[in-house]
C-alpha positions as CSV (number, residue, x, y, z in Angstrom):
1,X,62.8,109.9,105.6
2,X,65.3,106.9,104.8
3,X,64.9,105.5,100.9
4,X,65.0,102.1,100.0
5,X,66.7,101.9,97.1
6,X,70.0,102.8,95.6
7,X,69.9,106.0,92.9
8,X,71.3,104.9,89.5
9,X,73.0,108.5,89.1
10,X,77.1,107.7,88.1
11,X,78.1,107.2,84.4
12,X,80.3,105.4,82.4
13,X,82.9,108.1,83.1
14,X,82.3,108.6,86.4
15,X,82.8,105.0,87.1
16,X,86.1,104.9,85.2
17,X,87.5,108.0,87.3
18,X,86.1,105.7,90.4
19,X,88.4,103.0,88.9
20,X,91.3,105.1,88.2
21,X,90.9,107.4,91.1
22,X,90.5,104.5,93.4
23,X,93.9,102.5,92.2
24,X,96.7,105.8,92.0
25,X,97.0,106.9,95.4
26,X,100.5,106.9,96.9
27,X,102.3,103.9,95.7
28,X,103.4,104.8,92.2
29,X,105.3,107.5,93.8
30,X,107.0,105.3,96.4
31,X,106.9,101.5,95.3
32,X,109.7,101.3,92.8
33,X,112.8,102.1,94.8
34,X,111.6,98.5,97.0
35,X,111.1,96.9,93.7
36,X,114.5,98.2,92.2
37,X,116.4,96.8,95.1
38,X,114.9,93.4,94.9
39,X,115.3,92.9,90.9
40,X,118.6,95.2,90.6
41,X,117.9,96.5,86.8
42,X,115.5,98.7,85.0
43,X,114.6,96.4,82.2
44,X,113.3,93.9,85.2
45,X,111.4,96.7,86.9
46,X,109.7,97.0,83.3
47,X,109.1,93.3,83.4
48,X,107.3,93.3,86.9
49,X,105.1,96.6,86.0
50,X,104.2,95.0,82.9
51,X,103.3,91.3,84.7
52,X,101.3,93.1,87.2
53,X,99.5,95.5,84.5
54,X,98.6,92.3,82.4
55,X,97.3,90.8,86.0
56,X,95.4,93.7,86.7
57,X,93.8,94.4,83.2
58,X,92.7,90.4,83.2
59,X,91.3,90.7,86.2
60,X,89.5,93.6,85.4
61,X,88.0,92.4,82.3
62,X,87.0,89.0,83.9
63,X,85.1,90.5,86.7
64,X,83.3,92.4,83.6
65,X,81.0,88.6,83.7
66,X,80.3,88.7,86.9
67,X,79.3,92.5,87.2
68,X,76.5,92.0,84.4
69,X,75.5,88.6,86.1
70,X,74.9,90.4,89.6
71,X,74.3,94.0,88.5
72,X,74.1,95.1,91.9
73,X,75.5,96.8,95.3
74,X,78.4,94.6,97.0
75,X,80.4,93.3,93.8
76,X,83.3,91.0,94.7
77,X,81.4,89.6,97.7
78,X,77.9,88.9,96.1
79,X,80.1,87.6,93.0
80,X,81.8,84.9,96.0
81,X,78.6,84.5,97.9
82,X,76.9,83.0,94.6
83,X,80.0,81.2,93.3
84,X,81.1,79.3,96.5
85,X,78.5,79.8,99.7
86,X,78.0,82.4,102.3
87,X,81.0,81.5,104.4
88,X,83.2,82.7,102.0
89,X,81.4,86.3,100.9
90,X,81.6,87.2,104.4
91,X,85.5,86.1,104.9
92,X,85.7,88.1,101.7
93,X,83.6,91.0,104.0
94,X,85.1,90.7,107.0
95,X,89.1,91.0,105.4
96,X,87.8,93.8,103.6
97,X,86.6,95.6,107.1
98,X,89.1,94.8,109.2
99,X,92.2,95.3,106.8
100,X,92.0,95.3,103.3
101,X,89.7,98.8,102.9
102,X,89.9,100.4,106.1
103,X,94.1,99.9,106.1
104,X,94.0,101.4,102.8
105,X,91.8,104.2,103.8
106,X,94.4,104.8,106.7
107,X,97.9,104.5,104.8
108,X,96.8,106.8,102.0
109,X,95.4,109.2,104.4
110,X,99.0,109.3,106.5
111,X,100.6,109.6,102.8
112,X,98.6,113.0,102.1
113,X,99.8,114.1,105.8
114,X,103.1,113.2,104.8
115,X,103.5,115.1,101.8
116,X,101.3,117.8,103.2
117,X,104.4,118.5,105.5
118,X,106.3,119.5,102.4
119,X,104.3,122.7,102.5
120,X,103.5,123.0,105.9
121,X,106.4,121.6,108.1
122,X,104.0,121.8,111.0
123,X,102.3,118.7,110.5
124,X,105.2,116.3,110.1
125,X,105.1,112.6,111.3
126,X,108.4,113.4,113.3
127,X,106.6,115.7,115.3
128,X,105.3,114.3,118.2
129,X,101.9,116.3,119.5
130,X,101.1,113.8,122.4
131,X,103.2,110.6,124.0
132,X,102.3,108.1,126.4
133,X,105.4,106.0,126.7
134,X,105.6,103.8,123.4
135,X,102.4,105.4,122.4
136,X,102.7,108.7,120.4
137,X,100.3,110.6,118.0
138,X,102.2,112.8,115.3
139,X,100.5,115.6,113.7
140,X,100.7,114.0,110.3
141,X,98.1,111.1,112.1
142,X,95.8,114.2,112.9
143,X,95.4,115.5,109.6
144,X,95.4,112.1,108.0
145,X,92.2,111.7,110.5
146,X,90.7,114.5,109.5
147,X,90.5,114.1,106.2
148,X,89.0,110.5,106.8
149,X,86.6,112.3,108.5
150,X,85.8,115.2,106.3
151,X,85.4,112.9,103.1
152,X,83.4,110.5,105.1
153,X,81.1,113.4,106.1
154,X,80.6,114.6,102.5
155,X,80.0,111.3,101.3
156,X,77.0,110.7,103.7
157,X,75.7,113.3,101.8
158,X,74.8,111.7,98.8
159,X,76.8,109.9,96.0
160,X,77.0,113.2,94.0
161,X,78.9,114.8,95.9
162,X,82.0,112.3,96.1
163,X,81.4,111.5,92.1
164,X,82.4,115.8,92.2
165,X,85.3,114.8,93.8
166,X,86.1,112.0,92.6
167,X,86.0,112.8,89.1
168,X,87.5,115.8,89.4
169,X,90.5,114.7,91.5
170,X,91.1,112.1,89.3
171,X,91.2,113.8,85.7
172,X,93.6,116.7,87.6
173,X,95.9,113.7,88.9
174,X,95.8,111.7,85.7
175,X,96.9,115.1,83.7
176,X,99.5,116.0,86.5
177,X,101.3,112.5,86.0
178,X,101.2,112.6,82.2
179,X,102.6,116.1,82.5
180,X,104.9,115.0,85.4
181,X,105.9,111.8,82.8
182,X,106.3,114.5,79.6
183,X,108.6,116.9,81.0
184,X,110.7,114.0,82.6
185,X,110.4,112.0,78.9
186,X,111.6,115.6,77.6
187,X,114.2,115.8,80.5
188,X,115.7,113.1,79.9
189,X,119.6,113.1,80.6
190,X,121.9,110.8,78.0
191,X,124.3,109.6,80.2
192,X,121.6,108.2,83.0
193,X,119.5,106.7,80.4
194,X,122.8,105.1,78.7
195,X,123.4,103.9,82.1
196,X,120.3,102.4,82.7
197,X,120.0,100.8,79.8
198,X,123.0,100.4,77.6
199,X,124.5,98.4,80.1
200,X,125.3,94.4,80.0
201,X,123.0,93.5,82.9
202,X,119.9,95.9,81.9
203,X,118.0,93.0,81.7
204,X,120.1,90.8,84.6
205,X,117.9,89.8,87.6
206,X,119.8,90.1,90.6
207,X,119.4,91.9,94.1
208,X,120.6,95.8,94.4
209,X,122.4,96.8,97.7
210,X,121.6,100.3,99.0
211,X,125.6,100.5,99.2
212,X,125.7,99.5,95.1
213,X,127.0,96.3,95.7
214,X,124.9,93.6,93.4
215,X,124.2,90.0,95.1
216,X,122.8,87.3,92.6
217,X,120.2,85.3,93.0
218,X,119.5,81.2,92.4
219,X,117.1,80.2,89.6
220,X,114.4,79.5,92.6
221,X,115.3,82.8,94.5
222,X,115.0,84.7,91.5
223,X,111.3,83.6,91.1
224,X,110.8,84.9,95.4
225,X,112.6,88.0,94.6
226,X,110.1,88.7,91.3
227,X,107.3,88.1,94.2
228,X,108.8,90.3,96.1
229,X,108.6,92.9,94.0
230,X,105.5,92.2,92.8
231,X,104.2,93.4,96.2
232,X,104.8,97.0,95.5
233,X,103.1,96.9,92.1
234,X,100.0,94.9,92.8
235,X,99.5,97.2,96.3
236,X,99.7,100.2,93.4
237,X,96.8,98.1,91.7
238,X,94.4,97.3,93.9
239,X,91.2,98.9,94.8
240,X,90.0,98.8,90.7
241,X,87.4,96.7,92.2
242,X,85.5,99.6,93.9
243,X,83.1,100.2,90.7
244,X,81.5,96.9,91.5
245,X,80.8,97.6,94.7
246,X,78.3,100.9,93.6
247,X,76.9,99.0,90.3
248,X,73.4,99.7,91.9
249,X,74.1,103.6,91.7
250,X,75.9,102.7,87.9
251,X,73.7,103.9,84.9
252,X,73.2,100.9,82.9
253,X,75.3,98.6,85.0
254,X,75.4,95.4,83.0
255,X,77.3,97.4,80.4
256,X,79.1,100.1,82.4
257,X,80.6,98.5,85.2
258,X,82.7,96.0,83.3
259,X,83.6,98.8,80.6
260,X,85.0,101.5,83.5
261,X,87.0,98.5,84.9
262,X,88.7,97.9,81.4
263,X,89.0,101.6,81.0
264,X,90.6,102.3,84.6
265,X,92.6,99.5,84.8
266,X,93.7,100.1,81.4
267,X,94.7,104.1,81.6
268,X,96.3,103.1,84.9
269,X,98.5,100.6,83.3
270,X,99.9,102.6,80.9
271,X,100.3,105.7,83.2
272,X,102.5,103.4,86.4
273,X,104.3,101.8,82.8
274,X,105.4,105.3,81.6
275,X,106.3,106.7,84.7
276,X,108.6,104.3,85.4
277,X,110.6,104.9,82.1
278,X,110.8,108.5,83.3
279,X,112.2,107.7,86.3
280,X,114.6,105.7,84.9
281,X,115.3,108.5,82.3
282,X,116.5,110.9,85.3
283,X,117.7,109.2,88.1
284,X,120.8,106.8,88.1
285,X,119.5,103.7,89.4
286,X,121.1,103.8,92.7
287,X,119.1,106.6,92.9
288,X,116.2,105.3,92.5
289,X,117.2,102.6,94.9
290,X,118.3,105.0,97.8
291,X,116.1,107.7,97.4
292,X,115.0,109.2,100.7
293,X,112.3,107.4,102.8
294,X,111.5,105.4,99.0
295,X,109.6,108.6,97.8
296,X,111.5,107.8,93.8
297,X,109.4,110.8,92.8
298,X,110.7,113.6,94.7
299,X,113.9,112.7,93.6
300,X,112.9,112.5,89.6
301,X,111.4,116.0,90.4
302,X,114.0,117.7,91.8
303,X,116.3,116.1,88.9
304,X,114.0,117.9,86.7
305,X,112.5,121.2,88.0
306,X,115.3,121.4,90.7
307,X,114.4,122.5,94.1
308,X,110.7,123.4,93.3
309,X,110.2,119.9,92.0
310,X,109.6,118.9,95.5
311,X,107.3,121.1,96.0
312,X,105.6,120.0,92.8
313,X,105.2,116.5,93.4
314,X,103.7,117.0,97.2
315,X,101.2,119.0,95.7
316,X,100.7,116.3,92.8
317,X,100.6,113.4,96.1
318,X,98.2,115.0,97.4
319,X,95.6,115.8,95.4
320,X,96.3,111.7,94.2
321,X,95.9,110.8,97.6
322,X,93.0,113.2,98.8
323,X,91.1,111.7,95.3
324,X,91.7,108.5,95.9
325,X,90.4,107.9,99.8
326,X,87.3,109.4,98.2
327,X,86.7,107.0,96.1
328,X,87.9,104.4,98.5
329,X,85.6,105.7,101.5
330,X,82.3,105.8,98.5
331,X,82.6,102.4,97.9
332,X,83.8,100.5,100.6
333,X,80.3,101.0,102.6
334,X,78.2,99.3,99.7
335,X,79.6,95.9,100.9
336,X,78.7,96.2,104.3
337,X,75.4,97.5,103.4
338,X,74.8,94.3,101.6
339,X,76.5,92.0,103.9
340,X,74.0,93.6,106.4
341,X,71.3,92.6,104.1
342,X,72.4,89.2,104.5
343,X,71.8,89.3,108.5
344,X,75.7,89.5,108.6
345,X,76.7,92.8,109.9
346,X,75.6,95.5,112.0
347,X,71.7,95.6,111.3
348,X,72.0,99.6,110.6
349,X,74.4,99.0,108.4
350,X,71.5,98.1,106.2
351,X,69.7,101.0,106.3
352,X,69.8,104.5,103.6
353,X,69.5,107.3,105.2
354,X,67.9,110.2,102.5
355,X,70.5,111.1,100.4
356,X,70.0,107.4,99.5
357,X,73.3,106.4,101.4
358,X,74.5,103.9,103.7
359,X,75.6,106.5,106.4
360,X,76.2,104.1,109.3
361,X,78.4,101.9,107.1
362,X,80.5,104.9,106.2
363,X,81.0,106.0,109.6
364,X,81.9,103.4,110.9
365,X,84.5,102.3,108.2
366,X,86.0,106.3,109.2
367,X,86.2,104.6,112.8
368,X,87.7,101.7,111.9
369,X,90.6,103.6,109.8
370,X,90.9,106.3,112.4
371,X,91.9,104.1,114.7
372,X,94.7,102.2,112.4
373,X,95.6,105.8,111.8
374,X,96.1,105.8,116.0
375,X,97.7,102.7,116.0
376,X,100.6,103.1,113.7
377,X,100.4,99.6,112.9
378,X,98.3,100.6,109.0
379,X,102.1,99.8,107.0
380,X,101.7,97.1,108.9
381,X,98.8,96.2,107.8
382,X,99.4,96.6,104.5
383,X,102.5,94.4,103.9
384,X,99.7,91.7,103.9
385,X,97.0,93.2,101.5
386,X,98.7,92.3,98.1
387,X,98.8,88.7,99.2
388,X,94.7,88.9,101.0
389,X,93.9,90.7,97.8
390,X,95.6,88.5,95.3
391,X,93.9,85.3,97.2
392,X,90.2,86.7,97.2
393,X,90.8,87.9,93.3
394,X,91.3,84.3,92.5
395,X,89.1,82.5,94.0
396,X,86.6,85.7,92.3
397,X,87.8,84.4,88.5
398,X,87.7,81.0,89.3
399,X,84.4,81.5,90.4
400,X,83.5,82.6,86.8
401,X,84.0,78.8,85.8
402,X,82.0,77.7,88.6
403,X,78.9,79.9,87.5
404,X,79.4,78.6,84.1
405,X,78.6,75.0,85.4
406,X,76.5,75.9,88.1
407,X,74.2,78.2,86.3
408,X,74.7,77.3,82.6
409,X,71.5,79.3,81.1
410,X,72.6,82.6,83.9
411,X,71.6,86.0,81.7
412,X,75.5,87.1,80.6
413,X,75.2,90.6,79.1
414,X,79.3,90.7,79.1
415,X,81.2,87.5,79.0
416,X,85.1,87.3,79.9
417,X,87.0,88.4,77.7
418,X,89.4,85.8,76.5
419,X,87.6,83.2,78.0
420,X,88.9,80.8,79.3
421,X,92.4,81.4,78.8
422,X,92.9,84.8,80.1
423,X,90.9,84.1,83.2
424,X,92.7,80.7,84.0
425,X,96.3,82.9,83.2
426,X,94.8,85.1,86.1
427,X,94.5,82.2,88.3
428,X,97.9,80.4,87.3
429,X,100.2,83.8,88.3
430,X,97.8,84.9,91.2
431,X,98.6,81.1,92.8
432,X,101.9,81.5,91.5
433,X,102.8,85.0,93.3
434,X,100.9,83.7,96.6
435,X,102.8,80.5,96.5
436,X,105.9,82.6,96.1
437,X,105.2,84.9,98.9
438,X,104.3,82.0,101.3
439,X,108.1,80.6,100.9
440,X,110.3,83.3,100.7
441,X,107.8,86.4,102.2
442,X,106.4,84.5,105.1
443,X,105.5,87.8,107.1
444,X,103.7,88.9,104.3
445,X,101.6,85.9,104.0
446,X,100.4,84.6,107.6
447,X,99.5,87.7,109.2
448,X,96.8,88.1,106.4
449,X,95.7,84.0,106.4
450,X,95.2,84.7,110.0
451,X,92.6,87.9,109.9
452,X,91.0,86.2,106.9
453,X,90.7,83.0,109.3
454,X,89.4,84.7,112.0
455,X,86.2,85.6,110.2
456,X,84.9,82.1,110.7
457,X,83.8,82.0,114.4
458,X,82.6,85.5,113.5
459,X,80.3,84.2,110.9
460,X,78.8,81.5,112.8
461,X,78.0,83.9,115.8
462,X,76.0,85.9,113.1
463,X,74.4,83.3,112.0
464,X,73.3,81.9,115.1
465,X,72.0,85.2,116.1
466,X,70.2,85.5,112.7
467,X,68.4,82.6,113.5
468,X,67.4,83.8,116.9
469,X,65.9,87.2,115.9
């Protein structure tokens, strides 16, 4: 027997851990040695965590309007779909299938593998289990599947069962960092943190060589190179937007959603803030810049807990990353289900089966990132998410001034906080970093226009066969 209707079981906290969960996966762990080396000083790696935290926390609290407007399954493309026109929910929908979910899904699924290997050296990505010539699948890719798989299973199973996980994983993980930040805070080493910022250029912007050698920058570069970094950060912060997706299985949605994405977005904030003043509190920052294969954690650690840090912070990864492809994989299948409702994807995608889930949308999501699993190509992929991301989260807050022109007397439980100064500040620096990227960070820029693009033909097809049926 298939149900109709979404169950209204998650609360306020559960939607906040959804938030949370959803946003700390890998990249905290990873991003800031990248960042580091393109800003060259620990009082600019501040700067950019706390640009992108303000980014994110506006954002969040914007999208608060249009989750009380629309209190329903699909968020961020029913909020587009009513702001501009079809066209441009299902560009929205089809980047978020084809790369911006499913990619995720996939590179935070290879991070648990990698870490895994910390513990079990078996299923390392330099292992190669099968090759055919360039083609080779690794052991970490096999695990990194099967957990795709496993939480896709359990999900199809009812939304209780990943709000367990997902609130569970997430309150360990948050406790784990702020214990991870405490005893790094308590850690801390005088000379390094003299070093990193007593000195005359703590707050110079300028490029960091991997060999130490500094290279500075011209007023305009500067602004690239703060883009730059920015990629890192804002690919930490994504995926807050997950709770609107489920708002038809939130509890009192018109208040709740927009309250877990202030909450989420909020705690997160603070947590990628502080951890970055512990790294910079026990680890030189050539260190941070240099450490092995990025992974800025390991090292802070081991400078800590010596040679069982390492061991401390794979466990730490993956029970982050485990957690968060939960609440990636619970989420993402709402939008197809309502995109399918719309005569715009797969027809079965519309259907629940009777744990009052859309199975078919989950399952095939799970196929979709198995297969960028396979293909190696997920980091790829991702180099281009910030900027897809960043584009589709304007043109979401500037669709909140739209709807208040358009539909003037609209029921607005929540309005935007800050209104409209915080939301157009949104828009300013989201046009300003994608601007950015375009000139000096082509390759992250036009691989993403063009998959976003490519939805058009797509959606005229489905509209033509709508009309035929």
């Amino acid at each position: 027997m298939h149900q109709n209707e979404f169950k209204p079981t998650l609360s306020l906290l559960d939607g906040t851990m959804i938030v949370a969960g959803s946003m700390i996966g890998s990249g905290i762990f990873i991003v800031s040695a990248d960042m580091l080396r393109n800003v060259g000083s620990s009082g600019w790696l501040m700067i950019v965590w706390l640009i992108t935290g303000f980014m994110t926390v506006a954002a969040a609290v914007s999208y608060g309007e249009l989750s009380s407007m629309f209190p329903k399954a699909g968020g961020q493309y029913v909020y587009l779909k009513e702001s501009y026109n079809p066209l441009v929910g299902f560009l929205y929908g089809w980047s978020f299938f084809a790369v911006i979910q499913t990619g995720t899904i996939a590179a935070v699924g290879v991070a648990f593998s990698k870490f895994t290997a910390y513990l079990i050296p078996g299923v390392s990505e330099d292992r190669v289990l099968l090759e055919m010539g360039s083609f080779h699948i690794s052991p970490a890719q096999v695990l990194s599947i099967v957990t795709i798989i496993i939480l896709t299973w359990i999900n199809t199973r009812g939304v209780k069962n990943g709000k367990i996980i997902q609130t569970t994983f997430t309150i360990t993980k948050l406790v784990s960092i702020f214990g991870l930040i405490a005893c790094g805070l308590i850690a801390t080493k005088g000379d390094v943190w003299q070093g990193n910022w007593g000195a005359a250029d703590t707050w110079s912007l300028h490029k960091l060589n991997v060999d130490g050698s500094v290279a500075s920058y011209t007023t305009v570069a500067a602004l690239g190179a703060i883009a730059a970094a920015m990629v890192g950060s804002i690919f930490s912060s994504v995926a807050w937007e997950g709770v609107t997706f489920i708002a038809g299985e939130i509890k009192n949605p018109k208040r709740n959603v927009g309250l877990s994405l202030f909450l989420g977005t909020f705690i997160v904030s603070i947590v990628y803030f502080l951890a970055n003043i512990m790294y910079t509190a026990v680890l030189p920052l050539q260190e941070i810049a240099t450490a092995e294969k990025d992974r800025v954690a390991v090292a802070a650690s081991h400078a800590i807990f010596g040679d069982i840090g390492t061991y401390v912070i794979a466990v730490m990864i993956m029970i982050s990353t485990f957690g968060c492809n939960n609440g990636l994989i619970l989420a993402g299948a709402r939008v197809y289900y309502t995109m399918a409702k719309d005569g715009l994807f797969f027809r079965k995608t519309g259907e629940l089966n009777n744990y009052a889930v859309p199975e078919f949308g989950l399952w095939i999501q799970c196929v979709v990132a198995c297969l960028l699993c396979l293909s190696g190509k997920y980091g790829d992929l991702l180099d281009m998410v910030s900027f897809v991301v960043v584009i589709f989260y304007v043109l979401t807050i500037l669709g909140i001034f739209i709807l208040r022109k358009k539909r003037p007397d609209a029921e607005r439980p929540y309005k935007a906080f800050g209104y409209p100064v915080l939301p157009a500040l949104f828009i300013v620096m989201g046009l300003a970093f994608c601007l950015l990227l375009i000139v000096y960070k082509p390759n992250f820029t036009w691989p993403g226009l063009i998959i976003v693009l490519s939805g058009i033909p797509i959606y005229y097809l489905a509209v033509a066969k709508r009309k035929t049926e």
